[in-house]
C-alpha positions in Angstrom: 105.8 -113.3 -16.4 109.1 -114.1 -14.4 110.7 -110.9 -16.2 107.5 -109.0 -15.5 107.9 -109.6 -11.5 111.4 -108.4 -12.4 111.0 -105.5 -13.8 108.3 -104.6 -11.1 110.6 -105.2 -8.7 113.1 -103.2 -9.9 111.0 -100.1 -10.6 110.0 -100.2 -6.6 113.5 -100.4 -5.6 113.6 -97.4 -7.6 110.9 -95.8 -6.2 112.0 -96.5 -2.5 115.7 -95.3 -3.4 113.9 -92.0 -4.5 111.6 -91.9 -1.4 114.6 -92.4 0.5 116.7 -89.3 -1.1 114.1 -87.1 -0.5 113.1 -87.4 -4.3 109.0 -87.6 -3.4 107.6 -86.8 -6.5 109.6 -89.3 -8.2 108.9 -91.9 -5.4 105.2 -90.9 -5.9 105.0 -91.5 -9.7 106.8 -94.9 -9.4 104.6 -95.9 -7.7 101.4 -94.8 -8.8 102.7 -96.6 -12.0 103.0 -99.9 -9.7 99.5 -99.1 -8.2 97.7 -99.2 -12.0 98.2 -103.1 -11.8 95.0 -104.6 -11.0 96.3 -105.9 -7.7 99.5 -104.0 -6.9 101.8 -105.4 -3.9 100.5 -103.2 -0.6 104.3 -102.2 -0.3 103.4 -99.8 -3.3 100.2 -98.0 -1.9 101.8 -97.8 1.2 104.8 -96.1 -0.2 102.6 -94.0 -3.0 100.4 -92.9 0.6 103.7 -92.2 2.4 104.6 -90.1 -0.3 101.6 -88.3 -1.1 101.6 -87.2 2.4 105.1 -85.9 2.2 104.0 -83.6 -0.6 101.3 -82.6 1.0 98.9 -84.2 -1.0 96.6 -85.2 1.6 93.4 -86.0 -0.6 95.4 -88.3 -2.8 97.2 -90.0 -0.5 93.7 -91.0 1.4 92.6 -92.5 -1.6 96.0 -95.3 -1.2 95.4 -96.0 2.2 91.4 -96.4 2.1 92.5 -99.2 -0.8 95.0 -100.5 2.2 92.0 -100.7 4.6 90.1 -102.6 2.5 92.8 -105.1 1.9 94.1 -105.1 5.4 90.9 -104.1 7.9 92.9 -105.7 10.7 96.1 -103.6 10.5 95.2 -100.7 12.5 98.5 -98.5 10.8 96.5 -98.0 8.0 93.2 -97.0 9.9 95.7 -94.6 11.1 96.7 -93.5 8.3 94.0 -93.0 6.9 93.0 -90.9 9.7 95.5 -89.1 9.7 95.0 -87.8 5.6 91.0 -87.3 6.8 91.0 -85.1 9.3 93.6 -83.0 7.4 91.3 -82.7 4.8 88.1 -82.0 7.0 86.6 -85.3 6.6 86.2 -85.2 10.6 83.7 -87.4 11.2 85.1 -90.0 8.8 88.9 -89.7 10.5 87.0 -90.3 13.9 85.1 -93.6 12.2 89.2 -94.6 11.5 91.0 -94.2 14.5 88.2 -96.1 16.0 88.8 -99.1 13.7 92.8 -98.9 14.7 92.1 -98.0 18.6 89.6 -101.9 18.1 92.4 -102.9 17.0 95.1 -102.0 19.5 93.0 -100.4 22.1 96.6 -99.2 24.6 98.0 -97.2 21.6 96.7 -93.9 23.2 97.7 -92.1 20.1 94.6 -94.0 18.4 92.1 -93.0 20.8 93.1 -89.5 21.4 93.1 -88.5 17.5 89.6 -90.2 17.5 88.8 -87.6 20.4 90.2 -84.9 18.3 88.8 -85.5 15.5 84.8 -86.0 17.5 86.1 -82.8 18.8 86.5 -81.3 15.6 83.5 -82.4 13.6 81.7 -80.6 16.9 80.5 -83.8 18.4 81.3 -82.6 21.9 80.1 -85.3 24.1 81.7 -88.3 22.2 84.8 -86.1 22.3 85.6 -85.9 26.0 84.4 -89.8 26.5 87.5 -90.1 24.4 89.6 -87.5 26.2 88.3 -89.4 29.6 89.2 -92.8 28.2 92.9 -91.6 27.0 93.1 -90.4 30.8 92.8 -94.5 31.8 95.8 -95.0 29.4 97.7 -91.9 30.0 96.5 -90.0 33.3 98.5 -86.8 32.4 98.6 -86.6 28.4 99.0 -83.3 27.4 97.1 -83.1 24.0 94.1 -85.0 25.8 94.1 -82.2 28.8 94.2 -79.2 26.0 91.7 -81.3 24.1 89.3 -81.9 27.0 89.7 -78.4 27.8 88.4 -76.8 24.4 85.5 -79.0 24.5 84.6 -77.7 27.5 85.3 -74.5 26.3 83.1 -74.9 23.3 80.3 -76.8 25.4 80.1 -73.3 27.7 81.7 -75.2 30.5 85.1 -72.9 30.9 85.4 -73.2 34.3 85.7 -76.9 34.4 88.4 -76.0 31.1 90.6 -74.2 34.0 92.3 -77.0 36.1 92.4 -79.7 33.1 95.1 -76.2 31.0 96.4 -75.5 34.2 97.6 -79.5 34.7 98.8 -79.6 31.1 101.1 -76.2 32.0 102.1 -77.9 34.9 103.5 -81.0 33.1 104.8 -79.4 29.9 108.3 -79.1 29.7 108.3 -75.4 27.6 105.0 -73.5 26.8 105.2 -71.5 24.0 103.3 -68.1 23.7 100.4 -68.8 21.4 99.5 -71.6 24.6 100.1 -69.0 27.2 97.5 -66.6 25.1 95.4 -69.6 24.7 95.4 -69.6 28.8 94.8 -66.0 29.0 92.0 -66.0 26.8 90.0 -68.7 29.0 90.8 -67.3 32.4 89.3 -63.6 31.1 86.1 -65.7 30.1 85.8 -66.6 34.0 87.5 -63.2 35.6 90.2 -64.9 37.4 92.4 -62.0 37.2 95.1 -63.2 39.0 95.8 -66.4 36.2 95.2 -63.6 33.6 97.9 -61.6 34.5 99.6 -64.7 35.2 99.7 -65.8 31.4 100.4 -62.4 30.2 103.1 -62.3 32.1 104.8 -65.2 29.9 104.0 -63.1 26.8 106.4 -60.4 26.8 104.8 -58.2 24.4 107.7 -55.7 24.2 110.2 -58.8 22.7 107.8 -61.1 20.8 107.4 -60.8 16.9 104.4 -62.9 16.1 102.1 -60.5 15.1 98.9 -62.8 16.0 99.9 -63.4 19.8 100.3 -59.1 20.3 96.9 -59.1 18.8 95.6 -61.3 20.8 97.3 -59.6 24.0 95.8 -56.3 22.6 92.6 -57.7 23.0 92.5 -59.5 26.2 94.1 -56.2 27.4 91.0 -54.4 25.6 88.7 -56.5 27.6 90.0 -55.9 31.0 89.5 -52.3 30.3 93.6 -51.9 30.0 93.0 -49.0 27.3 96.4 -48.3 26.9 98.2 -51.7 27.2 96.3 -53.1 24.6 97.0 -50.1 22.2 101.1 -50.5 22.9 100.2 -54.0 21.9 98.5 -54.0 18.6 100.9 -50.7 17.4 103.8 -53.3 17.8 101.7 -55.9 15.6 100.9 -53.2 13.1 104.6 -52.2 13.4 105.7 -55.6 11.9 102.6 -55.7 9.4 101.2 -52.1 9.0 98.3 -53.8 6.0 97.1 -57.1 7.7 93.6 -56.0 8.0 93.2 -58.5 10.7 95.3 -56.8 12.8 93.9 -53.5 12.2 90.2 -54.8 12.8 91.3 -55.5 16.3 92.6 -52.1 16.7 89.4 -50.5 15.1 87.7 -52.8 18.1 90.2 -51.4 20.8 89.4 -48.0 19.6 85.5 -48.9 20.1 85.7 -49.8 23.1 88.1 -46.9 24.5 85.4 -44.3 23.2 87.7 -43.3 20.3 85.9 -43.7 17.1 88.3 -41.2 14.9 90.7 -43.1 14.9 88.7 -46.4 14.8 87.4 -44.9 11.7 90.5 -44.6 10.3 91.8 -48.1 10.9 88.6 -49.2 9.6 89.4 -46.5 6.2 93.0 -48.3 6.1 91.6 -51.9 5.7 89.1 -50.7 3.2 92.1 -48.9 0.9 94.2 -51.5 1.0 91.8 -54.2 1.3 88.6 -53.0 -0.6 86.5 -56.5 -0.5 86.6 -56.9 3.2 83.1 -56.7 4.3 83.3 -56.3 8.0 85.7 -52.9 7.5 82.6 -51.1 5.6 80.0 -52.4 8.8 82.6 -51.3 10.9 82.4 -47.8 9.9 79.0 -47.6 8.7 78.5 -47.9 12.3 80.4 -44.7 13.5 78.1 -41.9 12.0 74.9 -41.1 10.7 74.7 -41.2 6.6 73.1 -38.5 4.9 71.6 -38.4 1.7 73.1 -34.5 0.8 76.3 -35.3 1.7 78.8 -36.3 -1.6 80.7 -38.7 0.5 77.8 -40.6 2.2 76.6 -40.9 -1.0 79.8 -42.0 -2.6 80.1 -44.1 0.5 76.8 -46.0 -0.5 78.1 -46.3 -4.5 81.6 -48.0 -3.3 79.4 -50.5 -1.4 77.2 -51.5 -3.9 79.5 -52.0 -6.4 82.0 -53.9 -4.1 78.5 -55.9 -3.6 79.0 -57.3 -7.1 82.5 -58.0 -6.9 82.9 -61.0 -4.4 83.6 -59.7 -1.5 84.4 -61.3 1.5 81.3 -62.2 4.1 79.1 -60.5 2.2 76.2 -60.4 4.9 78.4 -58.0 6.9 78.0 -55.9 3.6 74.8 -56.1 3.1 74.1 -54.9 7.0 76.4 -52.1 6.1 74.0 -51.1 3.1 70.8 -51.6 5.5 71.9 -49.2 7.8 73.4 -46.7 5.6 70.4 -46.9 3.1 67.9 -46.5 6.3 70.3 -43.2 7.8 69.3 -41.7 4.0 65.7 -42.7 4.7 65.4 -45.4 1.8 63.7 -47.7 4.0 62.7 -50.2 1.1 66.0 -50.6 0.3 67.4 -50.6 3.6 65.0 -54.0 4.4 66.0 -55.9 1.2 69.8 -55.6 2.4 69.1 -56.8 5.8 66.7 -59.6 4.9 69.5 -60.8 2.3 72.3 -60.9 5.1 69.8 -62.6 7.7 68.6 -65.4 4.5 72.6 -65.9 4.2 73.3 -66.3 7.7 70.2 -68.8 8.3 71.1 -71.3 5.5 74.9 -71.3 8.1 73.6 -71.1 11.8 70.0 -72.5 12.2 68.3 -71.6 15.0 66.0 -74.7 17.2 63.6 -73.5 19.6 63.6 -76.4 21.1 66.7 -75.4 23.8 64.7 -72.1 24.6 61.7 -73.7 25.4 63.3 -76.5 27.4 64.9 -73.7 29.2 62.2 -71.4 30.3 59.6 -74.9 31.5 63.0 -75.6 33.6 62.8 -71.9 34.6 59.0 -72.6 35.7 59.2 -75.6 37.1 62.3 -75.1 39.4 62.1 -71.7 40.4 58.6 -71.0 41.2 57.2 -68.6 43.7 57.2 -71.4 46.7 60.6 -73.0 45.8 62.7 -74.4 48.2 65.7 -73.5 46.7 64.6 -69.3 46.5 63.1 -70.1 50.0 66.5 -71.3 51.5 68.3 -68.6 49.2 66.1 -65.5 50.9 67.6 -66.4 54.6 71.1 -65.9 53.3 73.1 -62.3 54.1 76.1 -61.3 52.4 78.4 -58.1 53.0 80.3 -58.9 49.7 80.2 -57.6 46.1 76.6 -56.8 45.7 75.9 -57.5 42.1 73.2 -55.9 39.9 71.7 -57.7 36.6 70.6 -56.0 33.8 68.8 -58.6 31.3 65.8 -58.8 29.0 66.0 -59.1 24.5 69.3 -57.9 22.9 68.9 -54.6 22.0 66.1 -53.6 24.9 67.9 -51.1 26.6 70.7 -53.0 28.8 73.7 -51.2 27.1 71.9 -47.7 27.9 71.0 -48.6 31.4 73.9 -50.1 32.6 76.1 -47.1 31.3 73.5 -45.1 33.5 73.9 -47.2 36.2 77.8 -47.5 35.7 78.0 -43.6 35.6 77.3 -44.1 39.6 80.5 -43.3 41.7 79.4 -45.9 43.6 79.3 -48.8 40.7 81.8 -50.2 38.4 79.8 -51.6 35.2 81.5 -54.9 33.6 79.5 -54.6 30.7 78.6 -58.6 29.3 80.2 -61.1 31.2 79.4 -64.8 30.4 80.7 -65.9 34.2 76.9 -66.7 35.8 76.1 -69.0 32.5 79.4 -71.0 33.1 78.8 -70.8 36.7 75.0 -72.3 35.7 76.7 -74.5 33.4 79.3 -76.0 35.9 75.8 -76.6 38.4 74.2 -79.0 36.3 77.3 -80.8 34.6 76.1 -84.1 36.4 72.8 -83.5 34.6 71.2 -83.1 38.3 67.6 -81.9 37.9 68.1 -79.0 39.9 71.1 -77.4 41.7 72.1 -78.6 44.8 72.7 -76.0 48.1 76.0 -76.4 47.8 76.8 -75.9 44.4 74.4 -72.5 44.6 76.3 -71.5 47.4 79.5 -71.8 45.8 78.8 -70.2 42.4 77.5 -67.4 44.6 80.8 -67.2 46.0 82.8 -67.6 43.3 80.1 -64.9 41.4 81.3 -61.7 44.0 85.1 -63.2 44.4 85.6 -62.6 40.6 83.2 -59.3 40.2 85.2 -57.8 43.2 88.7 -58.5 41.8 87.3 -56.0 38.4 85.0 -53.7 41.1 87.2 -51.0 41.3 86.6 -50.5 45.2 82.6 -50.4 44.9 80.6 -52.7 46.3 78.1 -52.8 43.6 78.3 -54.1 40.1 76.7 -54.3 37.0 76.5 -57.1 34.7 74.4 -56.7 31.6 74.7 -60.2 29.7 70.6 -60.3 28.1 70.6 -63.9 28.6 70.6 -63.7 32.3 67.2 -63.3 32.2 67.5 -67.3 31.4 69.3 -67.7 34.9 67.5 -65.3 37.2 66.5 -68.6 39.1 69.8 -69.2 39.6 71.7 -66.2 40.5 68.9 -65.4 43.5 69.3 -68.7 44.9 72.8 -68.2 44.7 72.7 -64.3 46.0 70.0 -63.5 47.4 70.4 -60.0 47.5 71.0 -59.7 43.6 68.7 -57.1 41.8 67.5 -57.6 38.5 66.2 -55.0 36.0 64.8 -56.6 33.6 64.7 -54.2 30.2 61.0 -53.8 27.7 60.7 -52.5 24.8 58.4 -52.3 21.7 58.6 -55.9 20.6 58.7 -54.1 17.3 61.9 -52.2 17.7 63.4 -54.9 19.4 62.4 -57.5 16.3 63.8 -54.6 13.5 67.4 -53.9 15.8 67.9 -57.3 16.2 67.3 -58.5 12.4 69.9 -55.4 11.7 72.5 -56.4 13.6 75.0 -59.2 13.0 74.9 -60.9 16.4 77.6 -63.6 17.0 77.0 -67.5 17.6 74.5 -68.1 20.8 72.2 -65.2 19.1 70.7 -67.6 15.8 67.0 -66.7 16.3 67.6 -62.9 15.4 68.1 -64.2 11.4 64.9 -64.6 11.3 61.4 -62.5 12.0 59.8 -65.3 12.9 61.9 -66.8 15.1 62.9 -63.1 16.8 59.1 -63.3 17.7 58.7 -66.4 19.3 62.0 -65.4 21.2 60.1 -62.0 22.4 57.4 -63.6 23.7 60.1 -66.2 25.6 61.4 -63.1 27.3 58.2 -61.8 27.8 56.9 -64.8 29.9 60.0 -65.1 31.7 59.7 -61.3 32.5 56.2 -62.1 34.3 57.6 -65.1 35.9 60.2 -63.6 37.9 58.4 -60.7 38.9 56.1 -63.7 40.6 58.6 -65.6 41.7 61.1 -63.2 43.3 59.0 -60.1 43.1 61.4 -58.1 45.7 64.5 -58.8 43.3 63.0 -57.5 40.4 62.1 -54.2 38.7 60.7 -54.3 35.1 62.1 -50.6 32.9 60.1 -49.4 29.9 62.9 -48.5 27.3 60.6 -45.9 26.4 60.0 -44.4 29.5 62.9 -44.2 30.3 64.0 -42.1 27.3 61.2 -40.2 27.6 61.2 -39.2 31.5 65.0 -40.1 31.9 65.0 -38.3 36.1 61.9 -40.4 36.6 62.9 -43.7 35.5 66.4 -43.0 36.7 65.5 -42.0 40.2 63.3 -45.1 40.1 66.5 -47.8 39.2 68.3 -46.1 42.3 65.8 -46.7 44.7 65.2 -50.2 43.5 69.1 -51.1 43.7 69.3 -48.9 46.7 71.8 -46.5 45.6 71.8 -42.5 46.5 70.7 -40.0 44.0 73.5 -39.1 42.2 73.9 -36.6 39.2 76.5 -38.3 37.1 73.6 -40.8 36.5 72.0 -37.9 34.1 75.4 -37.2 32.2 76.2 -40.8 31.9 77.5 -40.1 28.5 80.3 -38.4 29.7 81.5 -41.6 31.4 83.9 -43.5 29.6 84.2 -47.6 29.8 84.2 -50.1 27.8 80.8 -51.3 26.0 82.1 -54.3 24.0 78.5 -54.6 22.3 76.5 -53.7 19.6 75.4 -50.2 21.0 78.8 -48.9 21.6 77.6 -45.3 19.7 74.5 -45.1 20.8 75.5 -45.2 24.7 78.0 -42.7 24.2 75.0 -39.9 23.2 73.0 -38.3 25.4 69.6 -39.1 25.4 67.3 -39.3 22.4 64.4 -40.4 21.3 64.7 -40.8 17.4 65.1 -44.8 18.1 61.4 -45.0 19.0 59.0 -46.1 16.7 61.5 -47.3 13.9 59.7 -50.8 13.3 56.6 -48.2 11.8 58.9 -47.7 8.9 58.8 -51.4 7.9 55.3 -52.1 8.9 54.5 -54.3 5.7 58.0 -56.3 5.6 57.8 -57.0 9.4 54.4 -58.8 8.9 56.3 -62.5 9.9 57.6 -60.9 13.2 53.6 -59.5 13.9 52.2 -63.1 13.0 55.1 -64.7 14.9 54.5 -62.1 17.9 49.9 -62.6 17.6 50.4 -66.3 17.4 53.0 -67.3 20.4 
């Protein structure tokens, strides 16, 4: 037994000599020889985990230190540890559970509690995640990685403008900030409008010298979004420059083309990523999107073959593919087809973002309660005179109408059209982060403030503005109290066209309901109620448009949306097509046609596979 010990011995100086040299591997297999004993020393699984993570072998080296917790549940190194190999591996919730145990244990290690936060943060539990951030704050008042953390979780809780001072404080006290944190900056300040931080950050990104082909992308973009056309194009031609084939890269300059008006050459970045990259989904969505498919055209058709049989092939995100077939099958009028595609993509995306209609609900009874036709809060608001930024609101369904109406609108000489900004739901957001019932004066008075401050910096010299975000209609309450002089259009349609565009379209997060037919229905009728609501509430604010009217007696309905928002007849209003901005949204074709009326109707085509959006749409 003596010489056993020995010989033990000896092979873990070994190991530790080869751990020592650099020689991990060996280390690693010396001492997973030592850790076969039935109760190796906890030297050995501590140097086997060591190793393991110095090879990158995350998952294995877990496995030594959850054996170290076990034997040692009052060391919290090993908790840490252990941590450390979870959330590497996406175990998220199960790292969080082990920097707990070690921040028990030795609850002024801020490193312990902040990991935990990270790692809350990370398996999406939001609120759990900035109690830790707040409690690493008591230990550390100005740690860095806590700021940034606290900051995306605001950020991913829709509460951006409260992310603003906590990066701003973590720029202040960092000692160098490199450009991907700079982007990171620029990126949240063009979520809120403040312009002047925007340009701030891009400032400290010097596209002309920088070589990391993500951060120009990501330049390009924000660029894009401000409606800097040609700034974000110099951008993403240096990133395609350095990698001309990273069909990332030339996505984002397909999307830049979009949004300038230029689908040729959108087109053919979208043609580029399919050559070189034939499985990538999104690339054949992207340009089904840019033109009608026919049925007697050789290339459509071959268009359509190449689809399919990349269907069979694995390709990557296949529901994008599958909306490309739906659409290009339904331009060739093989409508049967055309529905299968689309209710395959929507069944794949449900099983990934479920919908609850449990938020929606919640939201409209607080609509009904708090912002009723006798409120205080609209009664105080309707005193209130304002010789700022007048805003206009253009809300209802996604795909009602708002893209269409607000490039009408926009077309105005006397309007500059933002297209879909997400600054009044923050602004909402940052009212009720106490979790007060209802907002106070104050807080509406300041969000109306803040409202026309960051529309004016992007008005152009107008004093009106458009904003077309459809879930507005959500926070109608809210932007009245806060500016009273606000008009609303709020955009109907055929609940049937809206329930077939919206189960066609690949909507991002925050959009869940439209996977299903049901659920698209029970979100109709939502809107529907909310529509009658304000027109009670604040009927003077408020003007309802029939999508079909409109496209049917454009002058009419036009001539009517003036008067309502109190702007002068103006031609331009008719040729609204000709106006170029950016659209940023699903409709970015259609709005750049003149006026048709083909889009009527559609849902009839589908009459027997819609039947769960008619039951949904009888029974709410």
């Amino acid at each position: 037994m003596w010489v056993n010990l020995v010989s033990q011995k000896r092979k873990f100086e070994k190991a530790v000599q080869a751990f020592q040299a650099g020689r991990f591997s060996e280390a690693l297999e010396l001492a997973e020889r030592l850790a076969r004993r039935t109760k190796p020393e906890s030297t050995v699984l501590e140097l086997a985990g060591t190793a393991a993570v110095r090879l990158g072998r995350l998952a294995h080296a877990r496995t030594f230190y959850l054996r170290l917790t076990r034997r040692h549940p009052h060391k919290a190194s090993f908790w840490a540890a252990l941590g450390f190999t979870e959330y590497a591996t996406g175990a998220a919730l199960d790292a969080a559970r082990s920097y707990a145990e070690a921040a028990k244990l030795e609850p002024h290690v801020v490193d312990h509690v902040y990991f935990e936060g990270l790692s809350l943060a990370k398996a999406g539990a939001h609120g759990p995640a900035a109690a830790r951030f707040e409690k690493v704050f008591e230990i550390a008042p100005e740690h860095p990685g806590a700021l940034w953390g606290l900051a995306n979780v605001r950020r991913e809780q829709g509460r951006s403008l409260e992310a603003m001072p906590l990066i701003q404080m973590a720029l202040s006290i960092a000692r160098c900030v490199d450009a991907a944190t700079w982007m990171d900056y620029a990126e949240t300040a063009v979520g809120v409008l403040d312009l002047p931080e925007v340009r701030r950050a891009l400032s400290c990104v010097d596209t002309e010298m920088i070589n990391d082909v993500d951060i120009l992308a990501r330049a390009a973009m924000v660029h894009s979004r401000l409606g800097e056309q040609e700034a974000g194009r110099g951008a993403i031609a240096r990133a395609i420059g350095l990698q001309p084939d990273n069909p990332e890269i030339l996505s984002d300059a397909a999307s830049i083309e979009n949004d300038a008006g230029d689908f040729d050459n959108a087109r053919r970045y979208y043609q580029k990523i399919i050559d070189s990259h034939p499985k990538i989904a999104k690339a054949y969505f992207g340009l089904s999107q840019l033109k009608t498919f026919s049925a007697d055209l050789d290339e459509d058709v071959a268009f359509l073959d190449r689809m399919l049989n990349v269907l069979t092939d694995a390709p990557d995100d296949p529901p994008f593919l599958h909306f490309a077939i739906g659409k290009v099958c339904a331009d060739q009028s093989r409508f049967d087809e055309s529905f299968q595609h689309f209710k395959q993509a929507n069944d794949m995306r449900r099983d990934e973002r479920p919908y609850s209609r449990h938020a929606d609900l919640d939201r409209v009874r607080f609509c009904l309660e708090h912002f009723s036709a006798d409120s205080k809060l609209l009664d105080g608001a309707r005193q209130h005179q304002t010789n700022a930024v007048s805003p206009i609101f253009i809300v209802g369904m996604p795909r009602s109408g708002t893209s269409l109406v607000e490039q009408i609108v926009g077309a105005h000489p006397g309007v500059t059209a933002l297209g879909e900004l997400m600054l009044m739901p923050f602004l909402v957001a940052d009212m009720y982060r106490d979790e007060m019932s209802s907002p106070s004066a104050q807080s509406l008075a300041d969000a109306g403030f803040l409202y026309r401050e960051r529309a004016g910096q992007m008005a152009n010299g107008t004093r009106r503005t458009t904003d077309k975000l459809p879930y507005n209609i959500f926070n109608v309450g809210e932007i009245i109290a806060a500016m009273p002089d606000a008009k609303i259009i709020i955009m109907r349609r055929s609940a049937g066209d809206i329930g077939l565009s919206c189960y066609a379209t690949p909507f991002n997060r925050g959009l869940d309901f439209a996977n299903d037919l049901a659920d698209i229905g029970f979100t109709i009728r939502l809107t529907e109620q909310l529509d009658r609501h304000w027109h009670t509430a604040v009927p003077g604010n408020v003007l309802g448009v029939s999508y079909e009217d409109l496209v049917e007696n454009p002058e009419e309905q036009i001539r009517r949306i003036l008067t309502f928002t109190a702007l002068p007849w103006d031609d331009a209003c008719l040729r609204f097509n000709e106006y170029k901005r950016r659209v940023g949204t699903a409709s970015f074709v259609q709005v750049s046609k003149p006026m048709y009326r083909t889009s009527v109707s559609k849902w009839r085509r589908y009459v027997g596979q819609l039947a769960p959006l008619m039951n949904a749409l009888n029974e709410c």
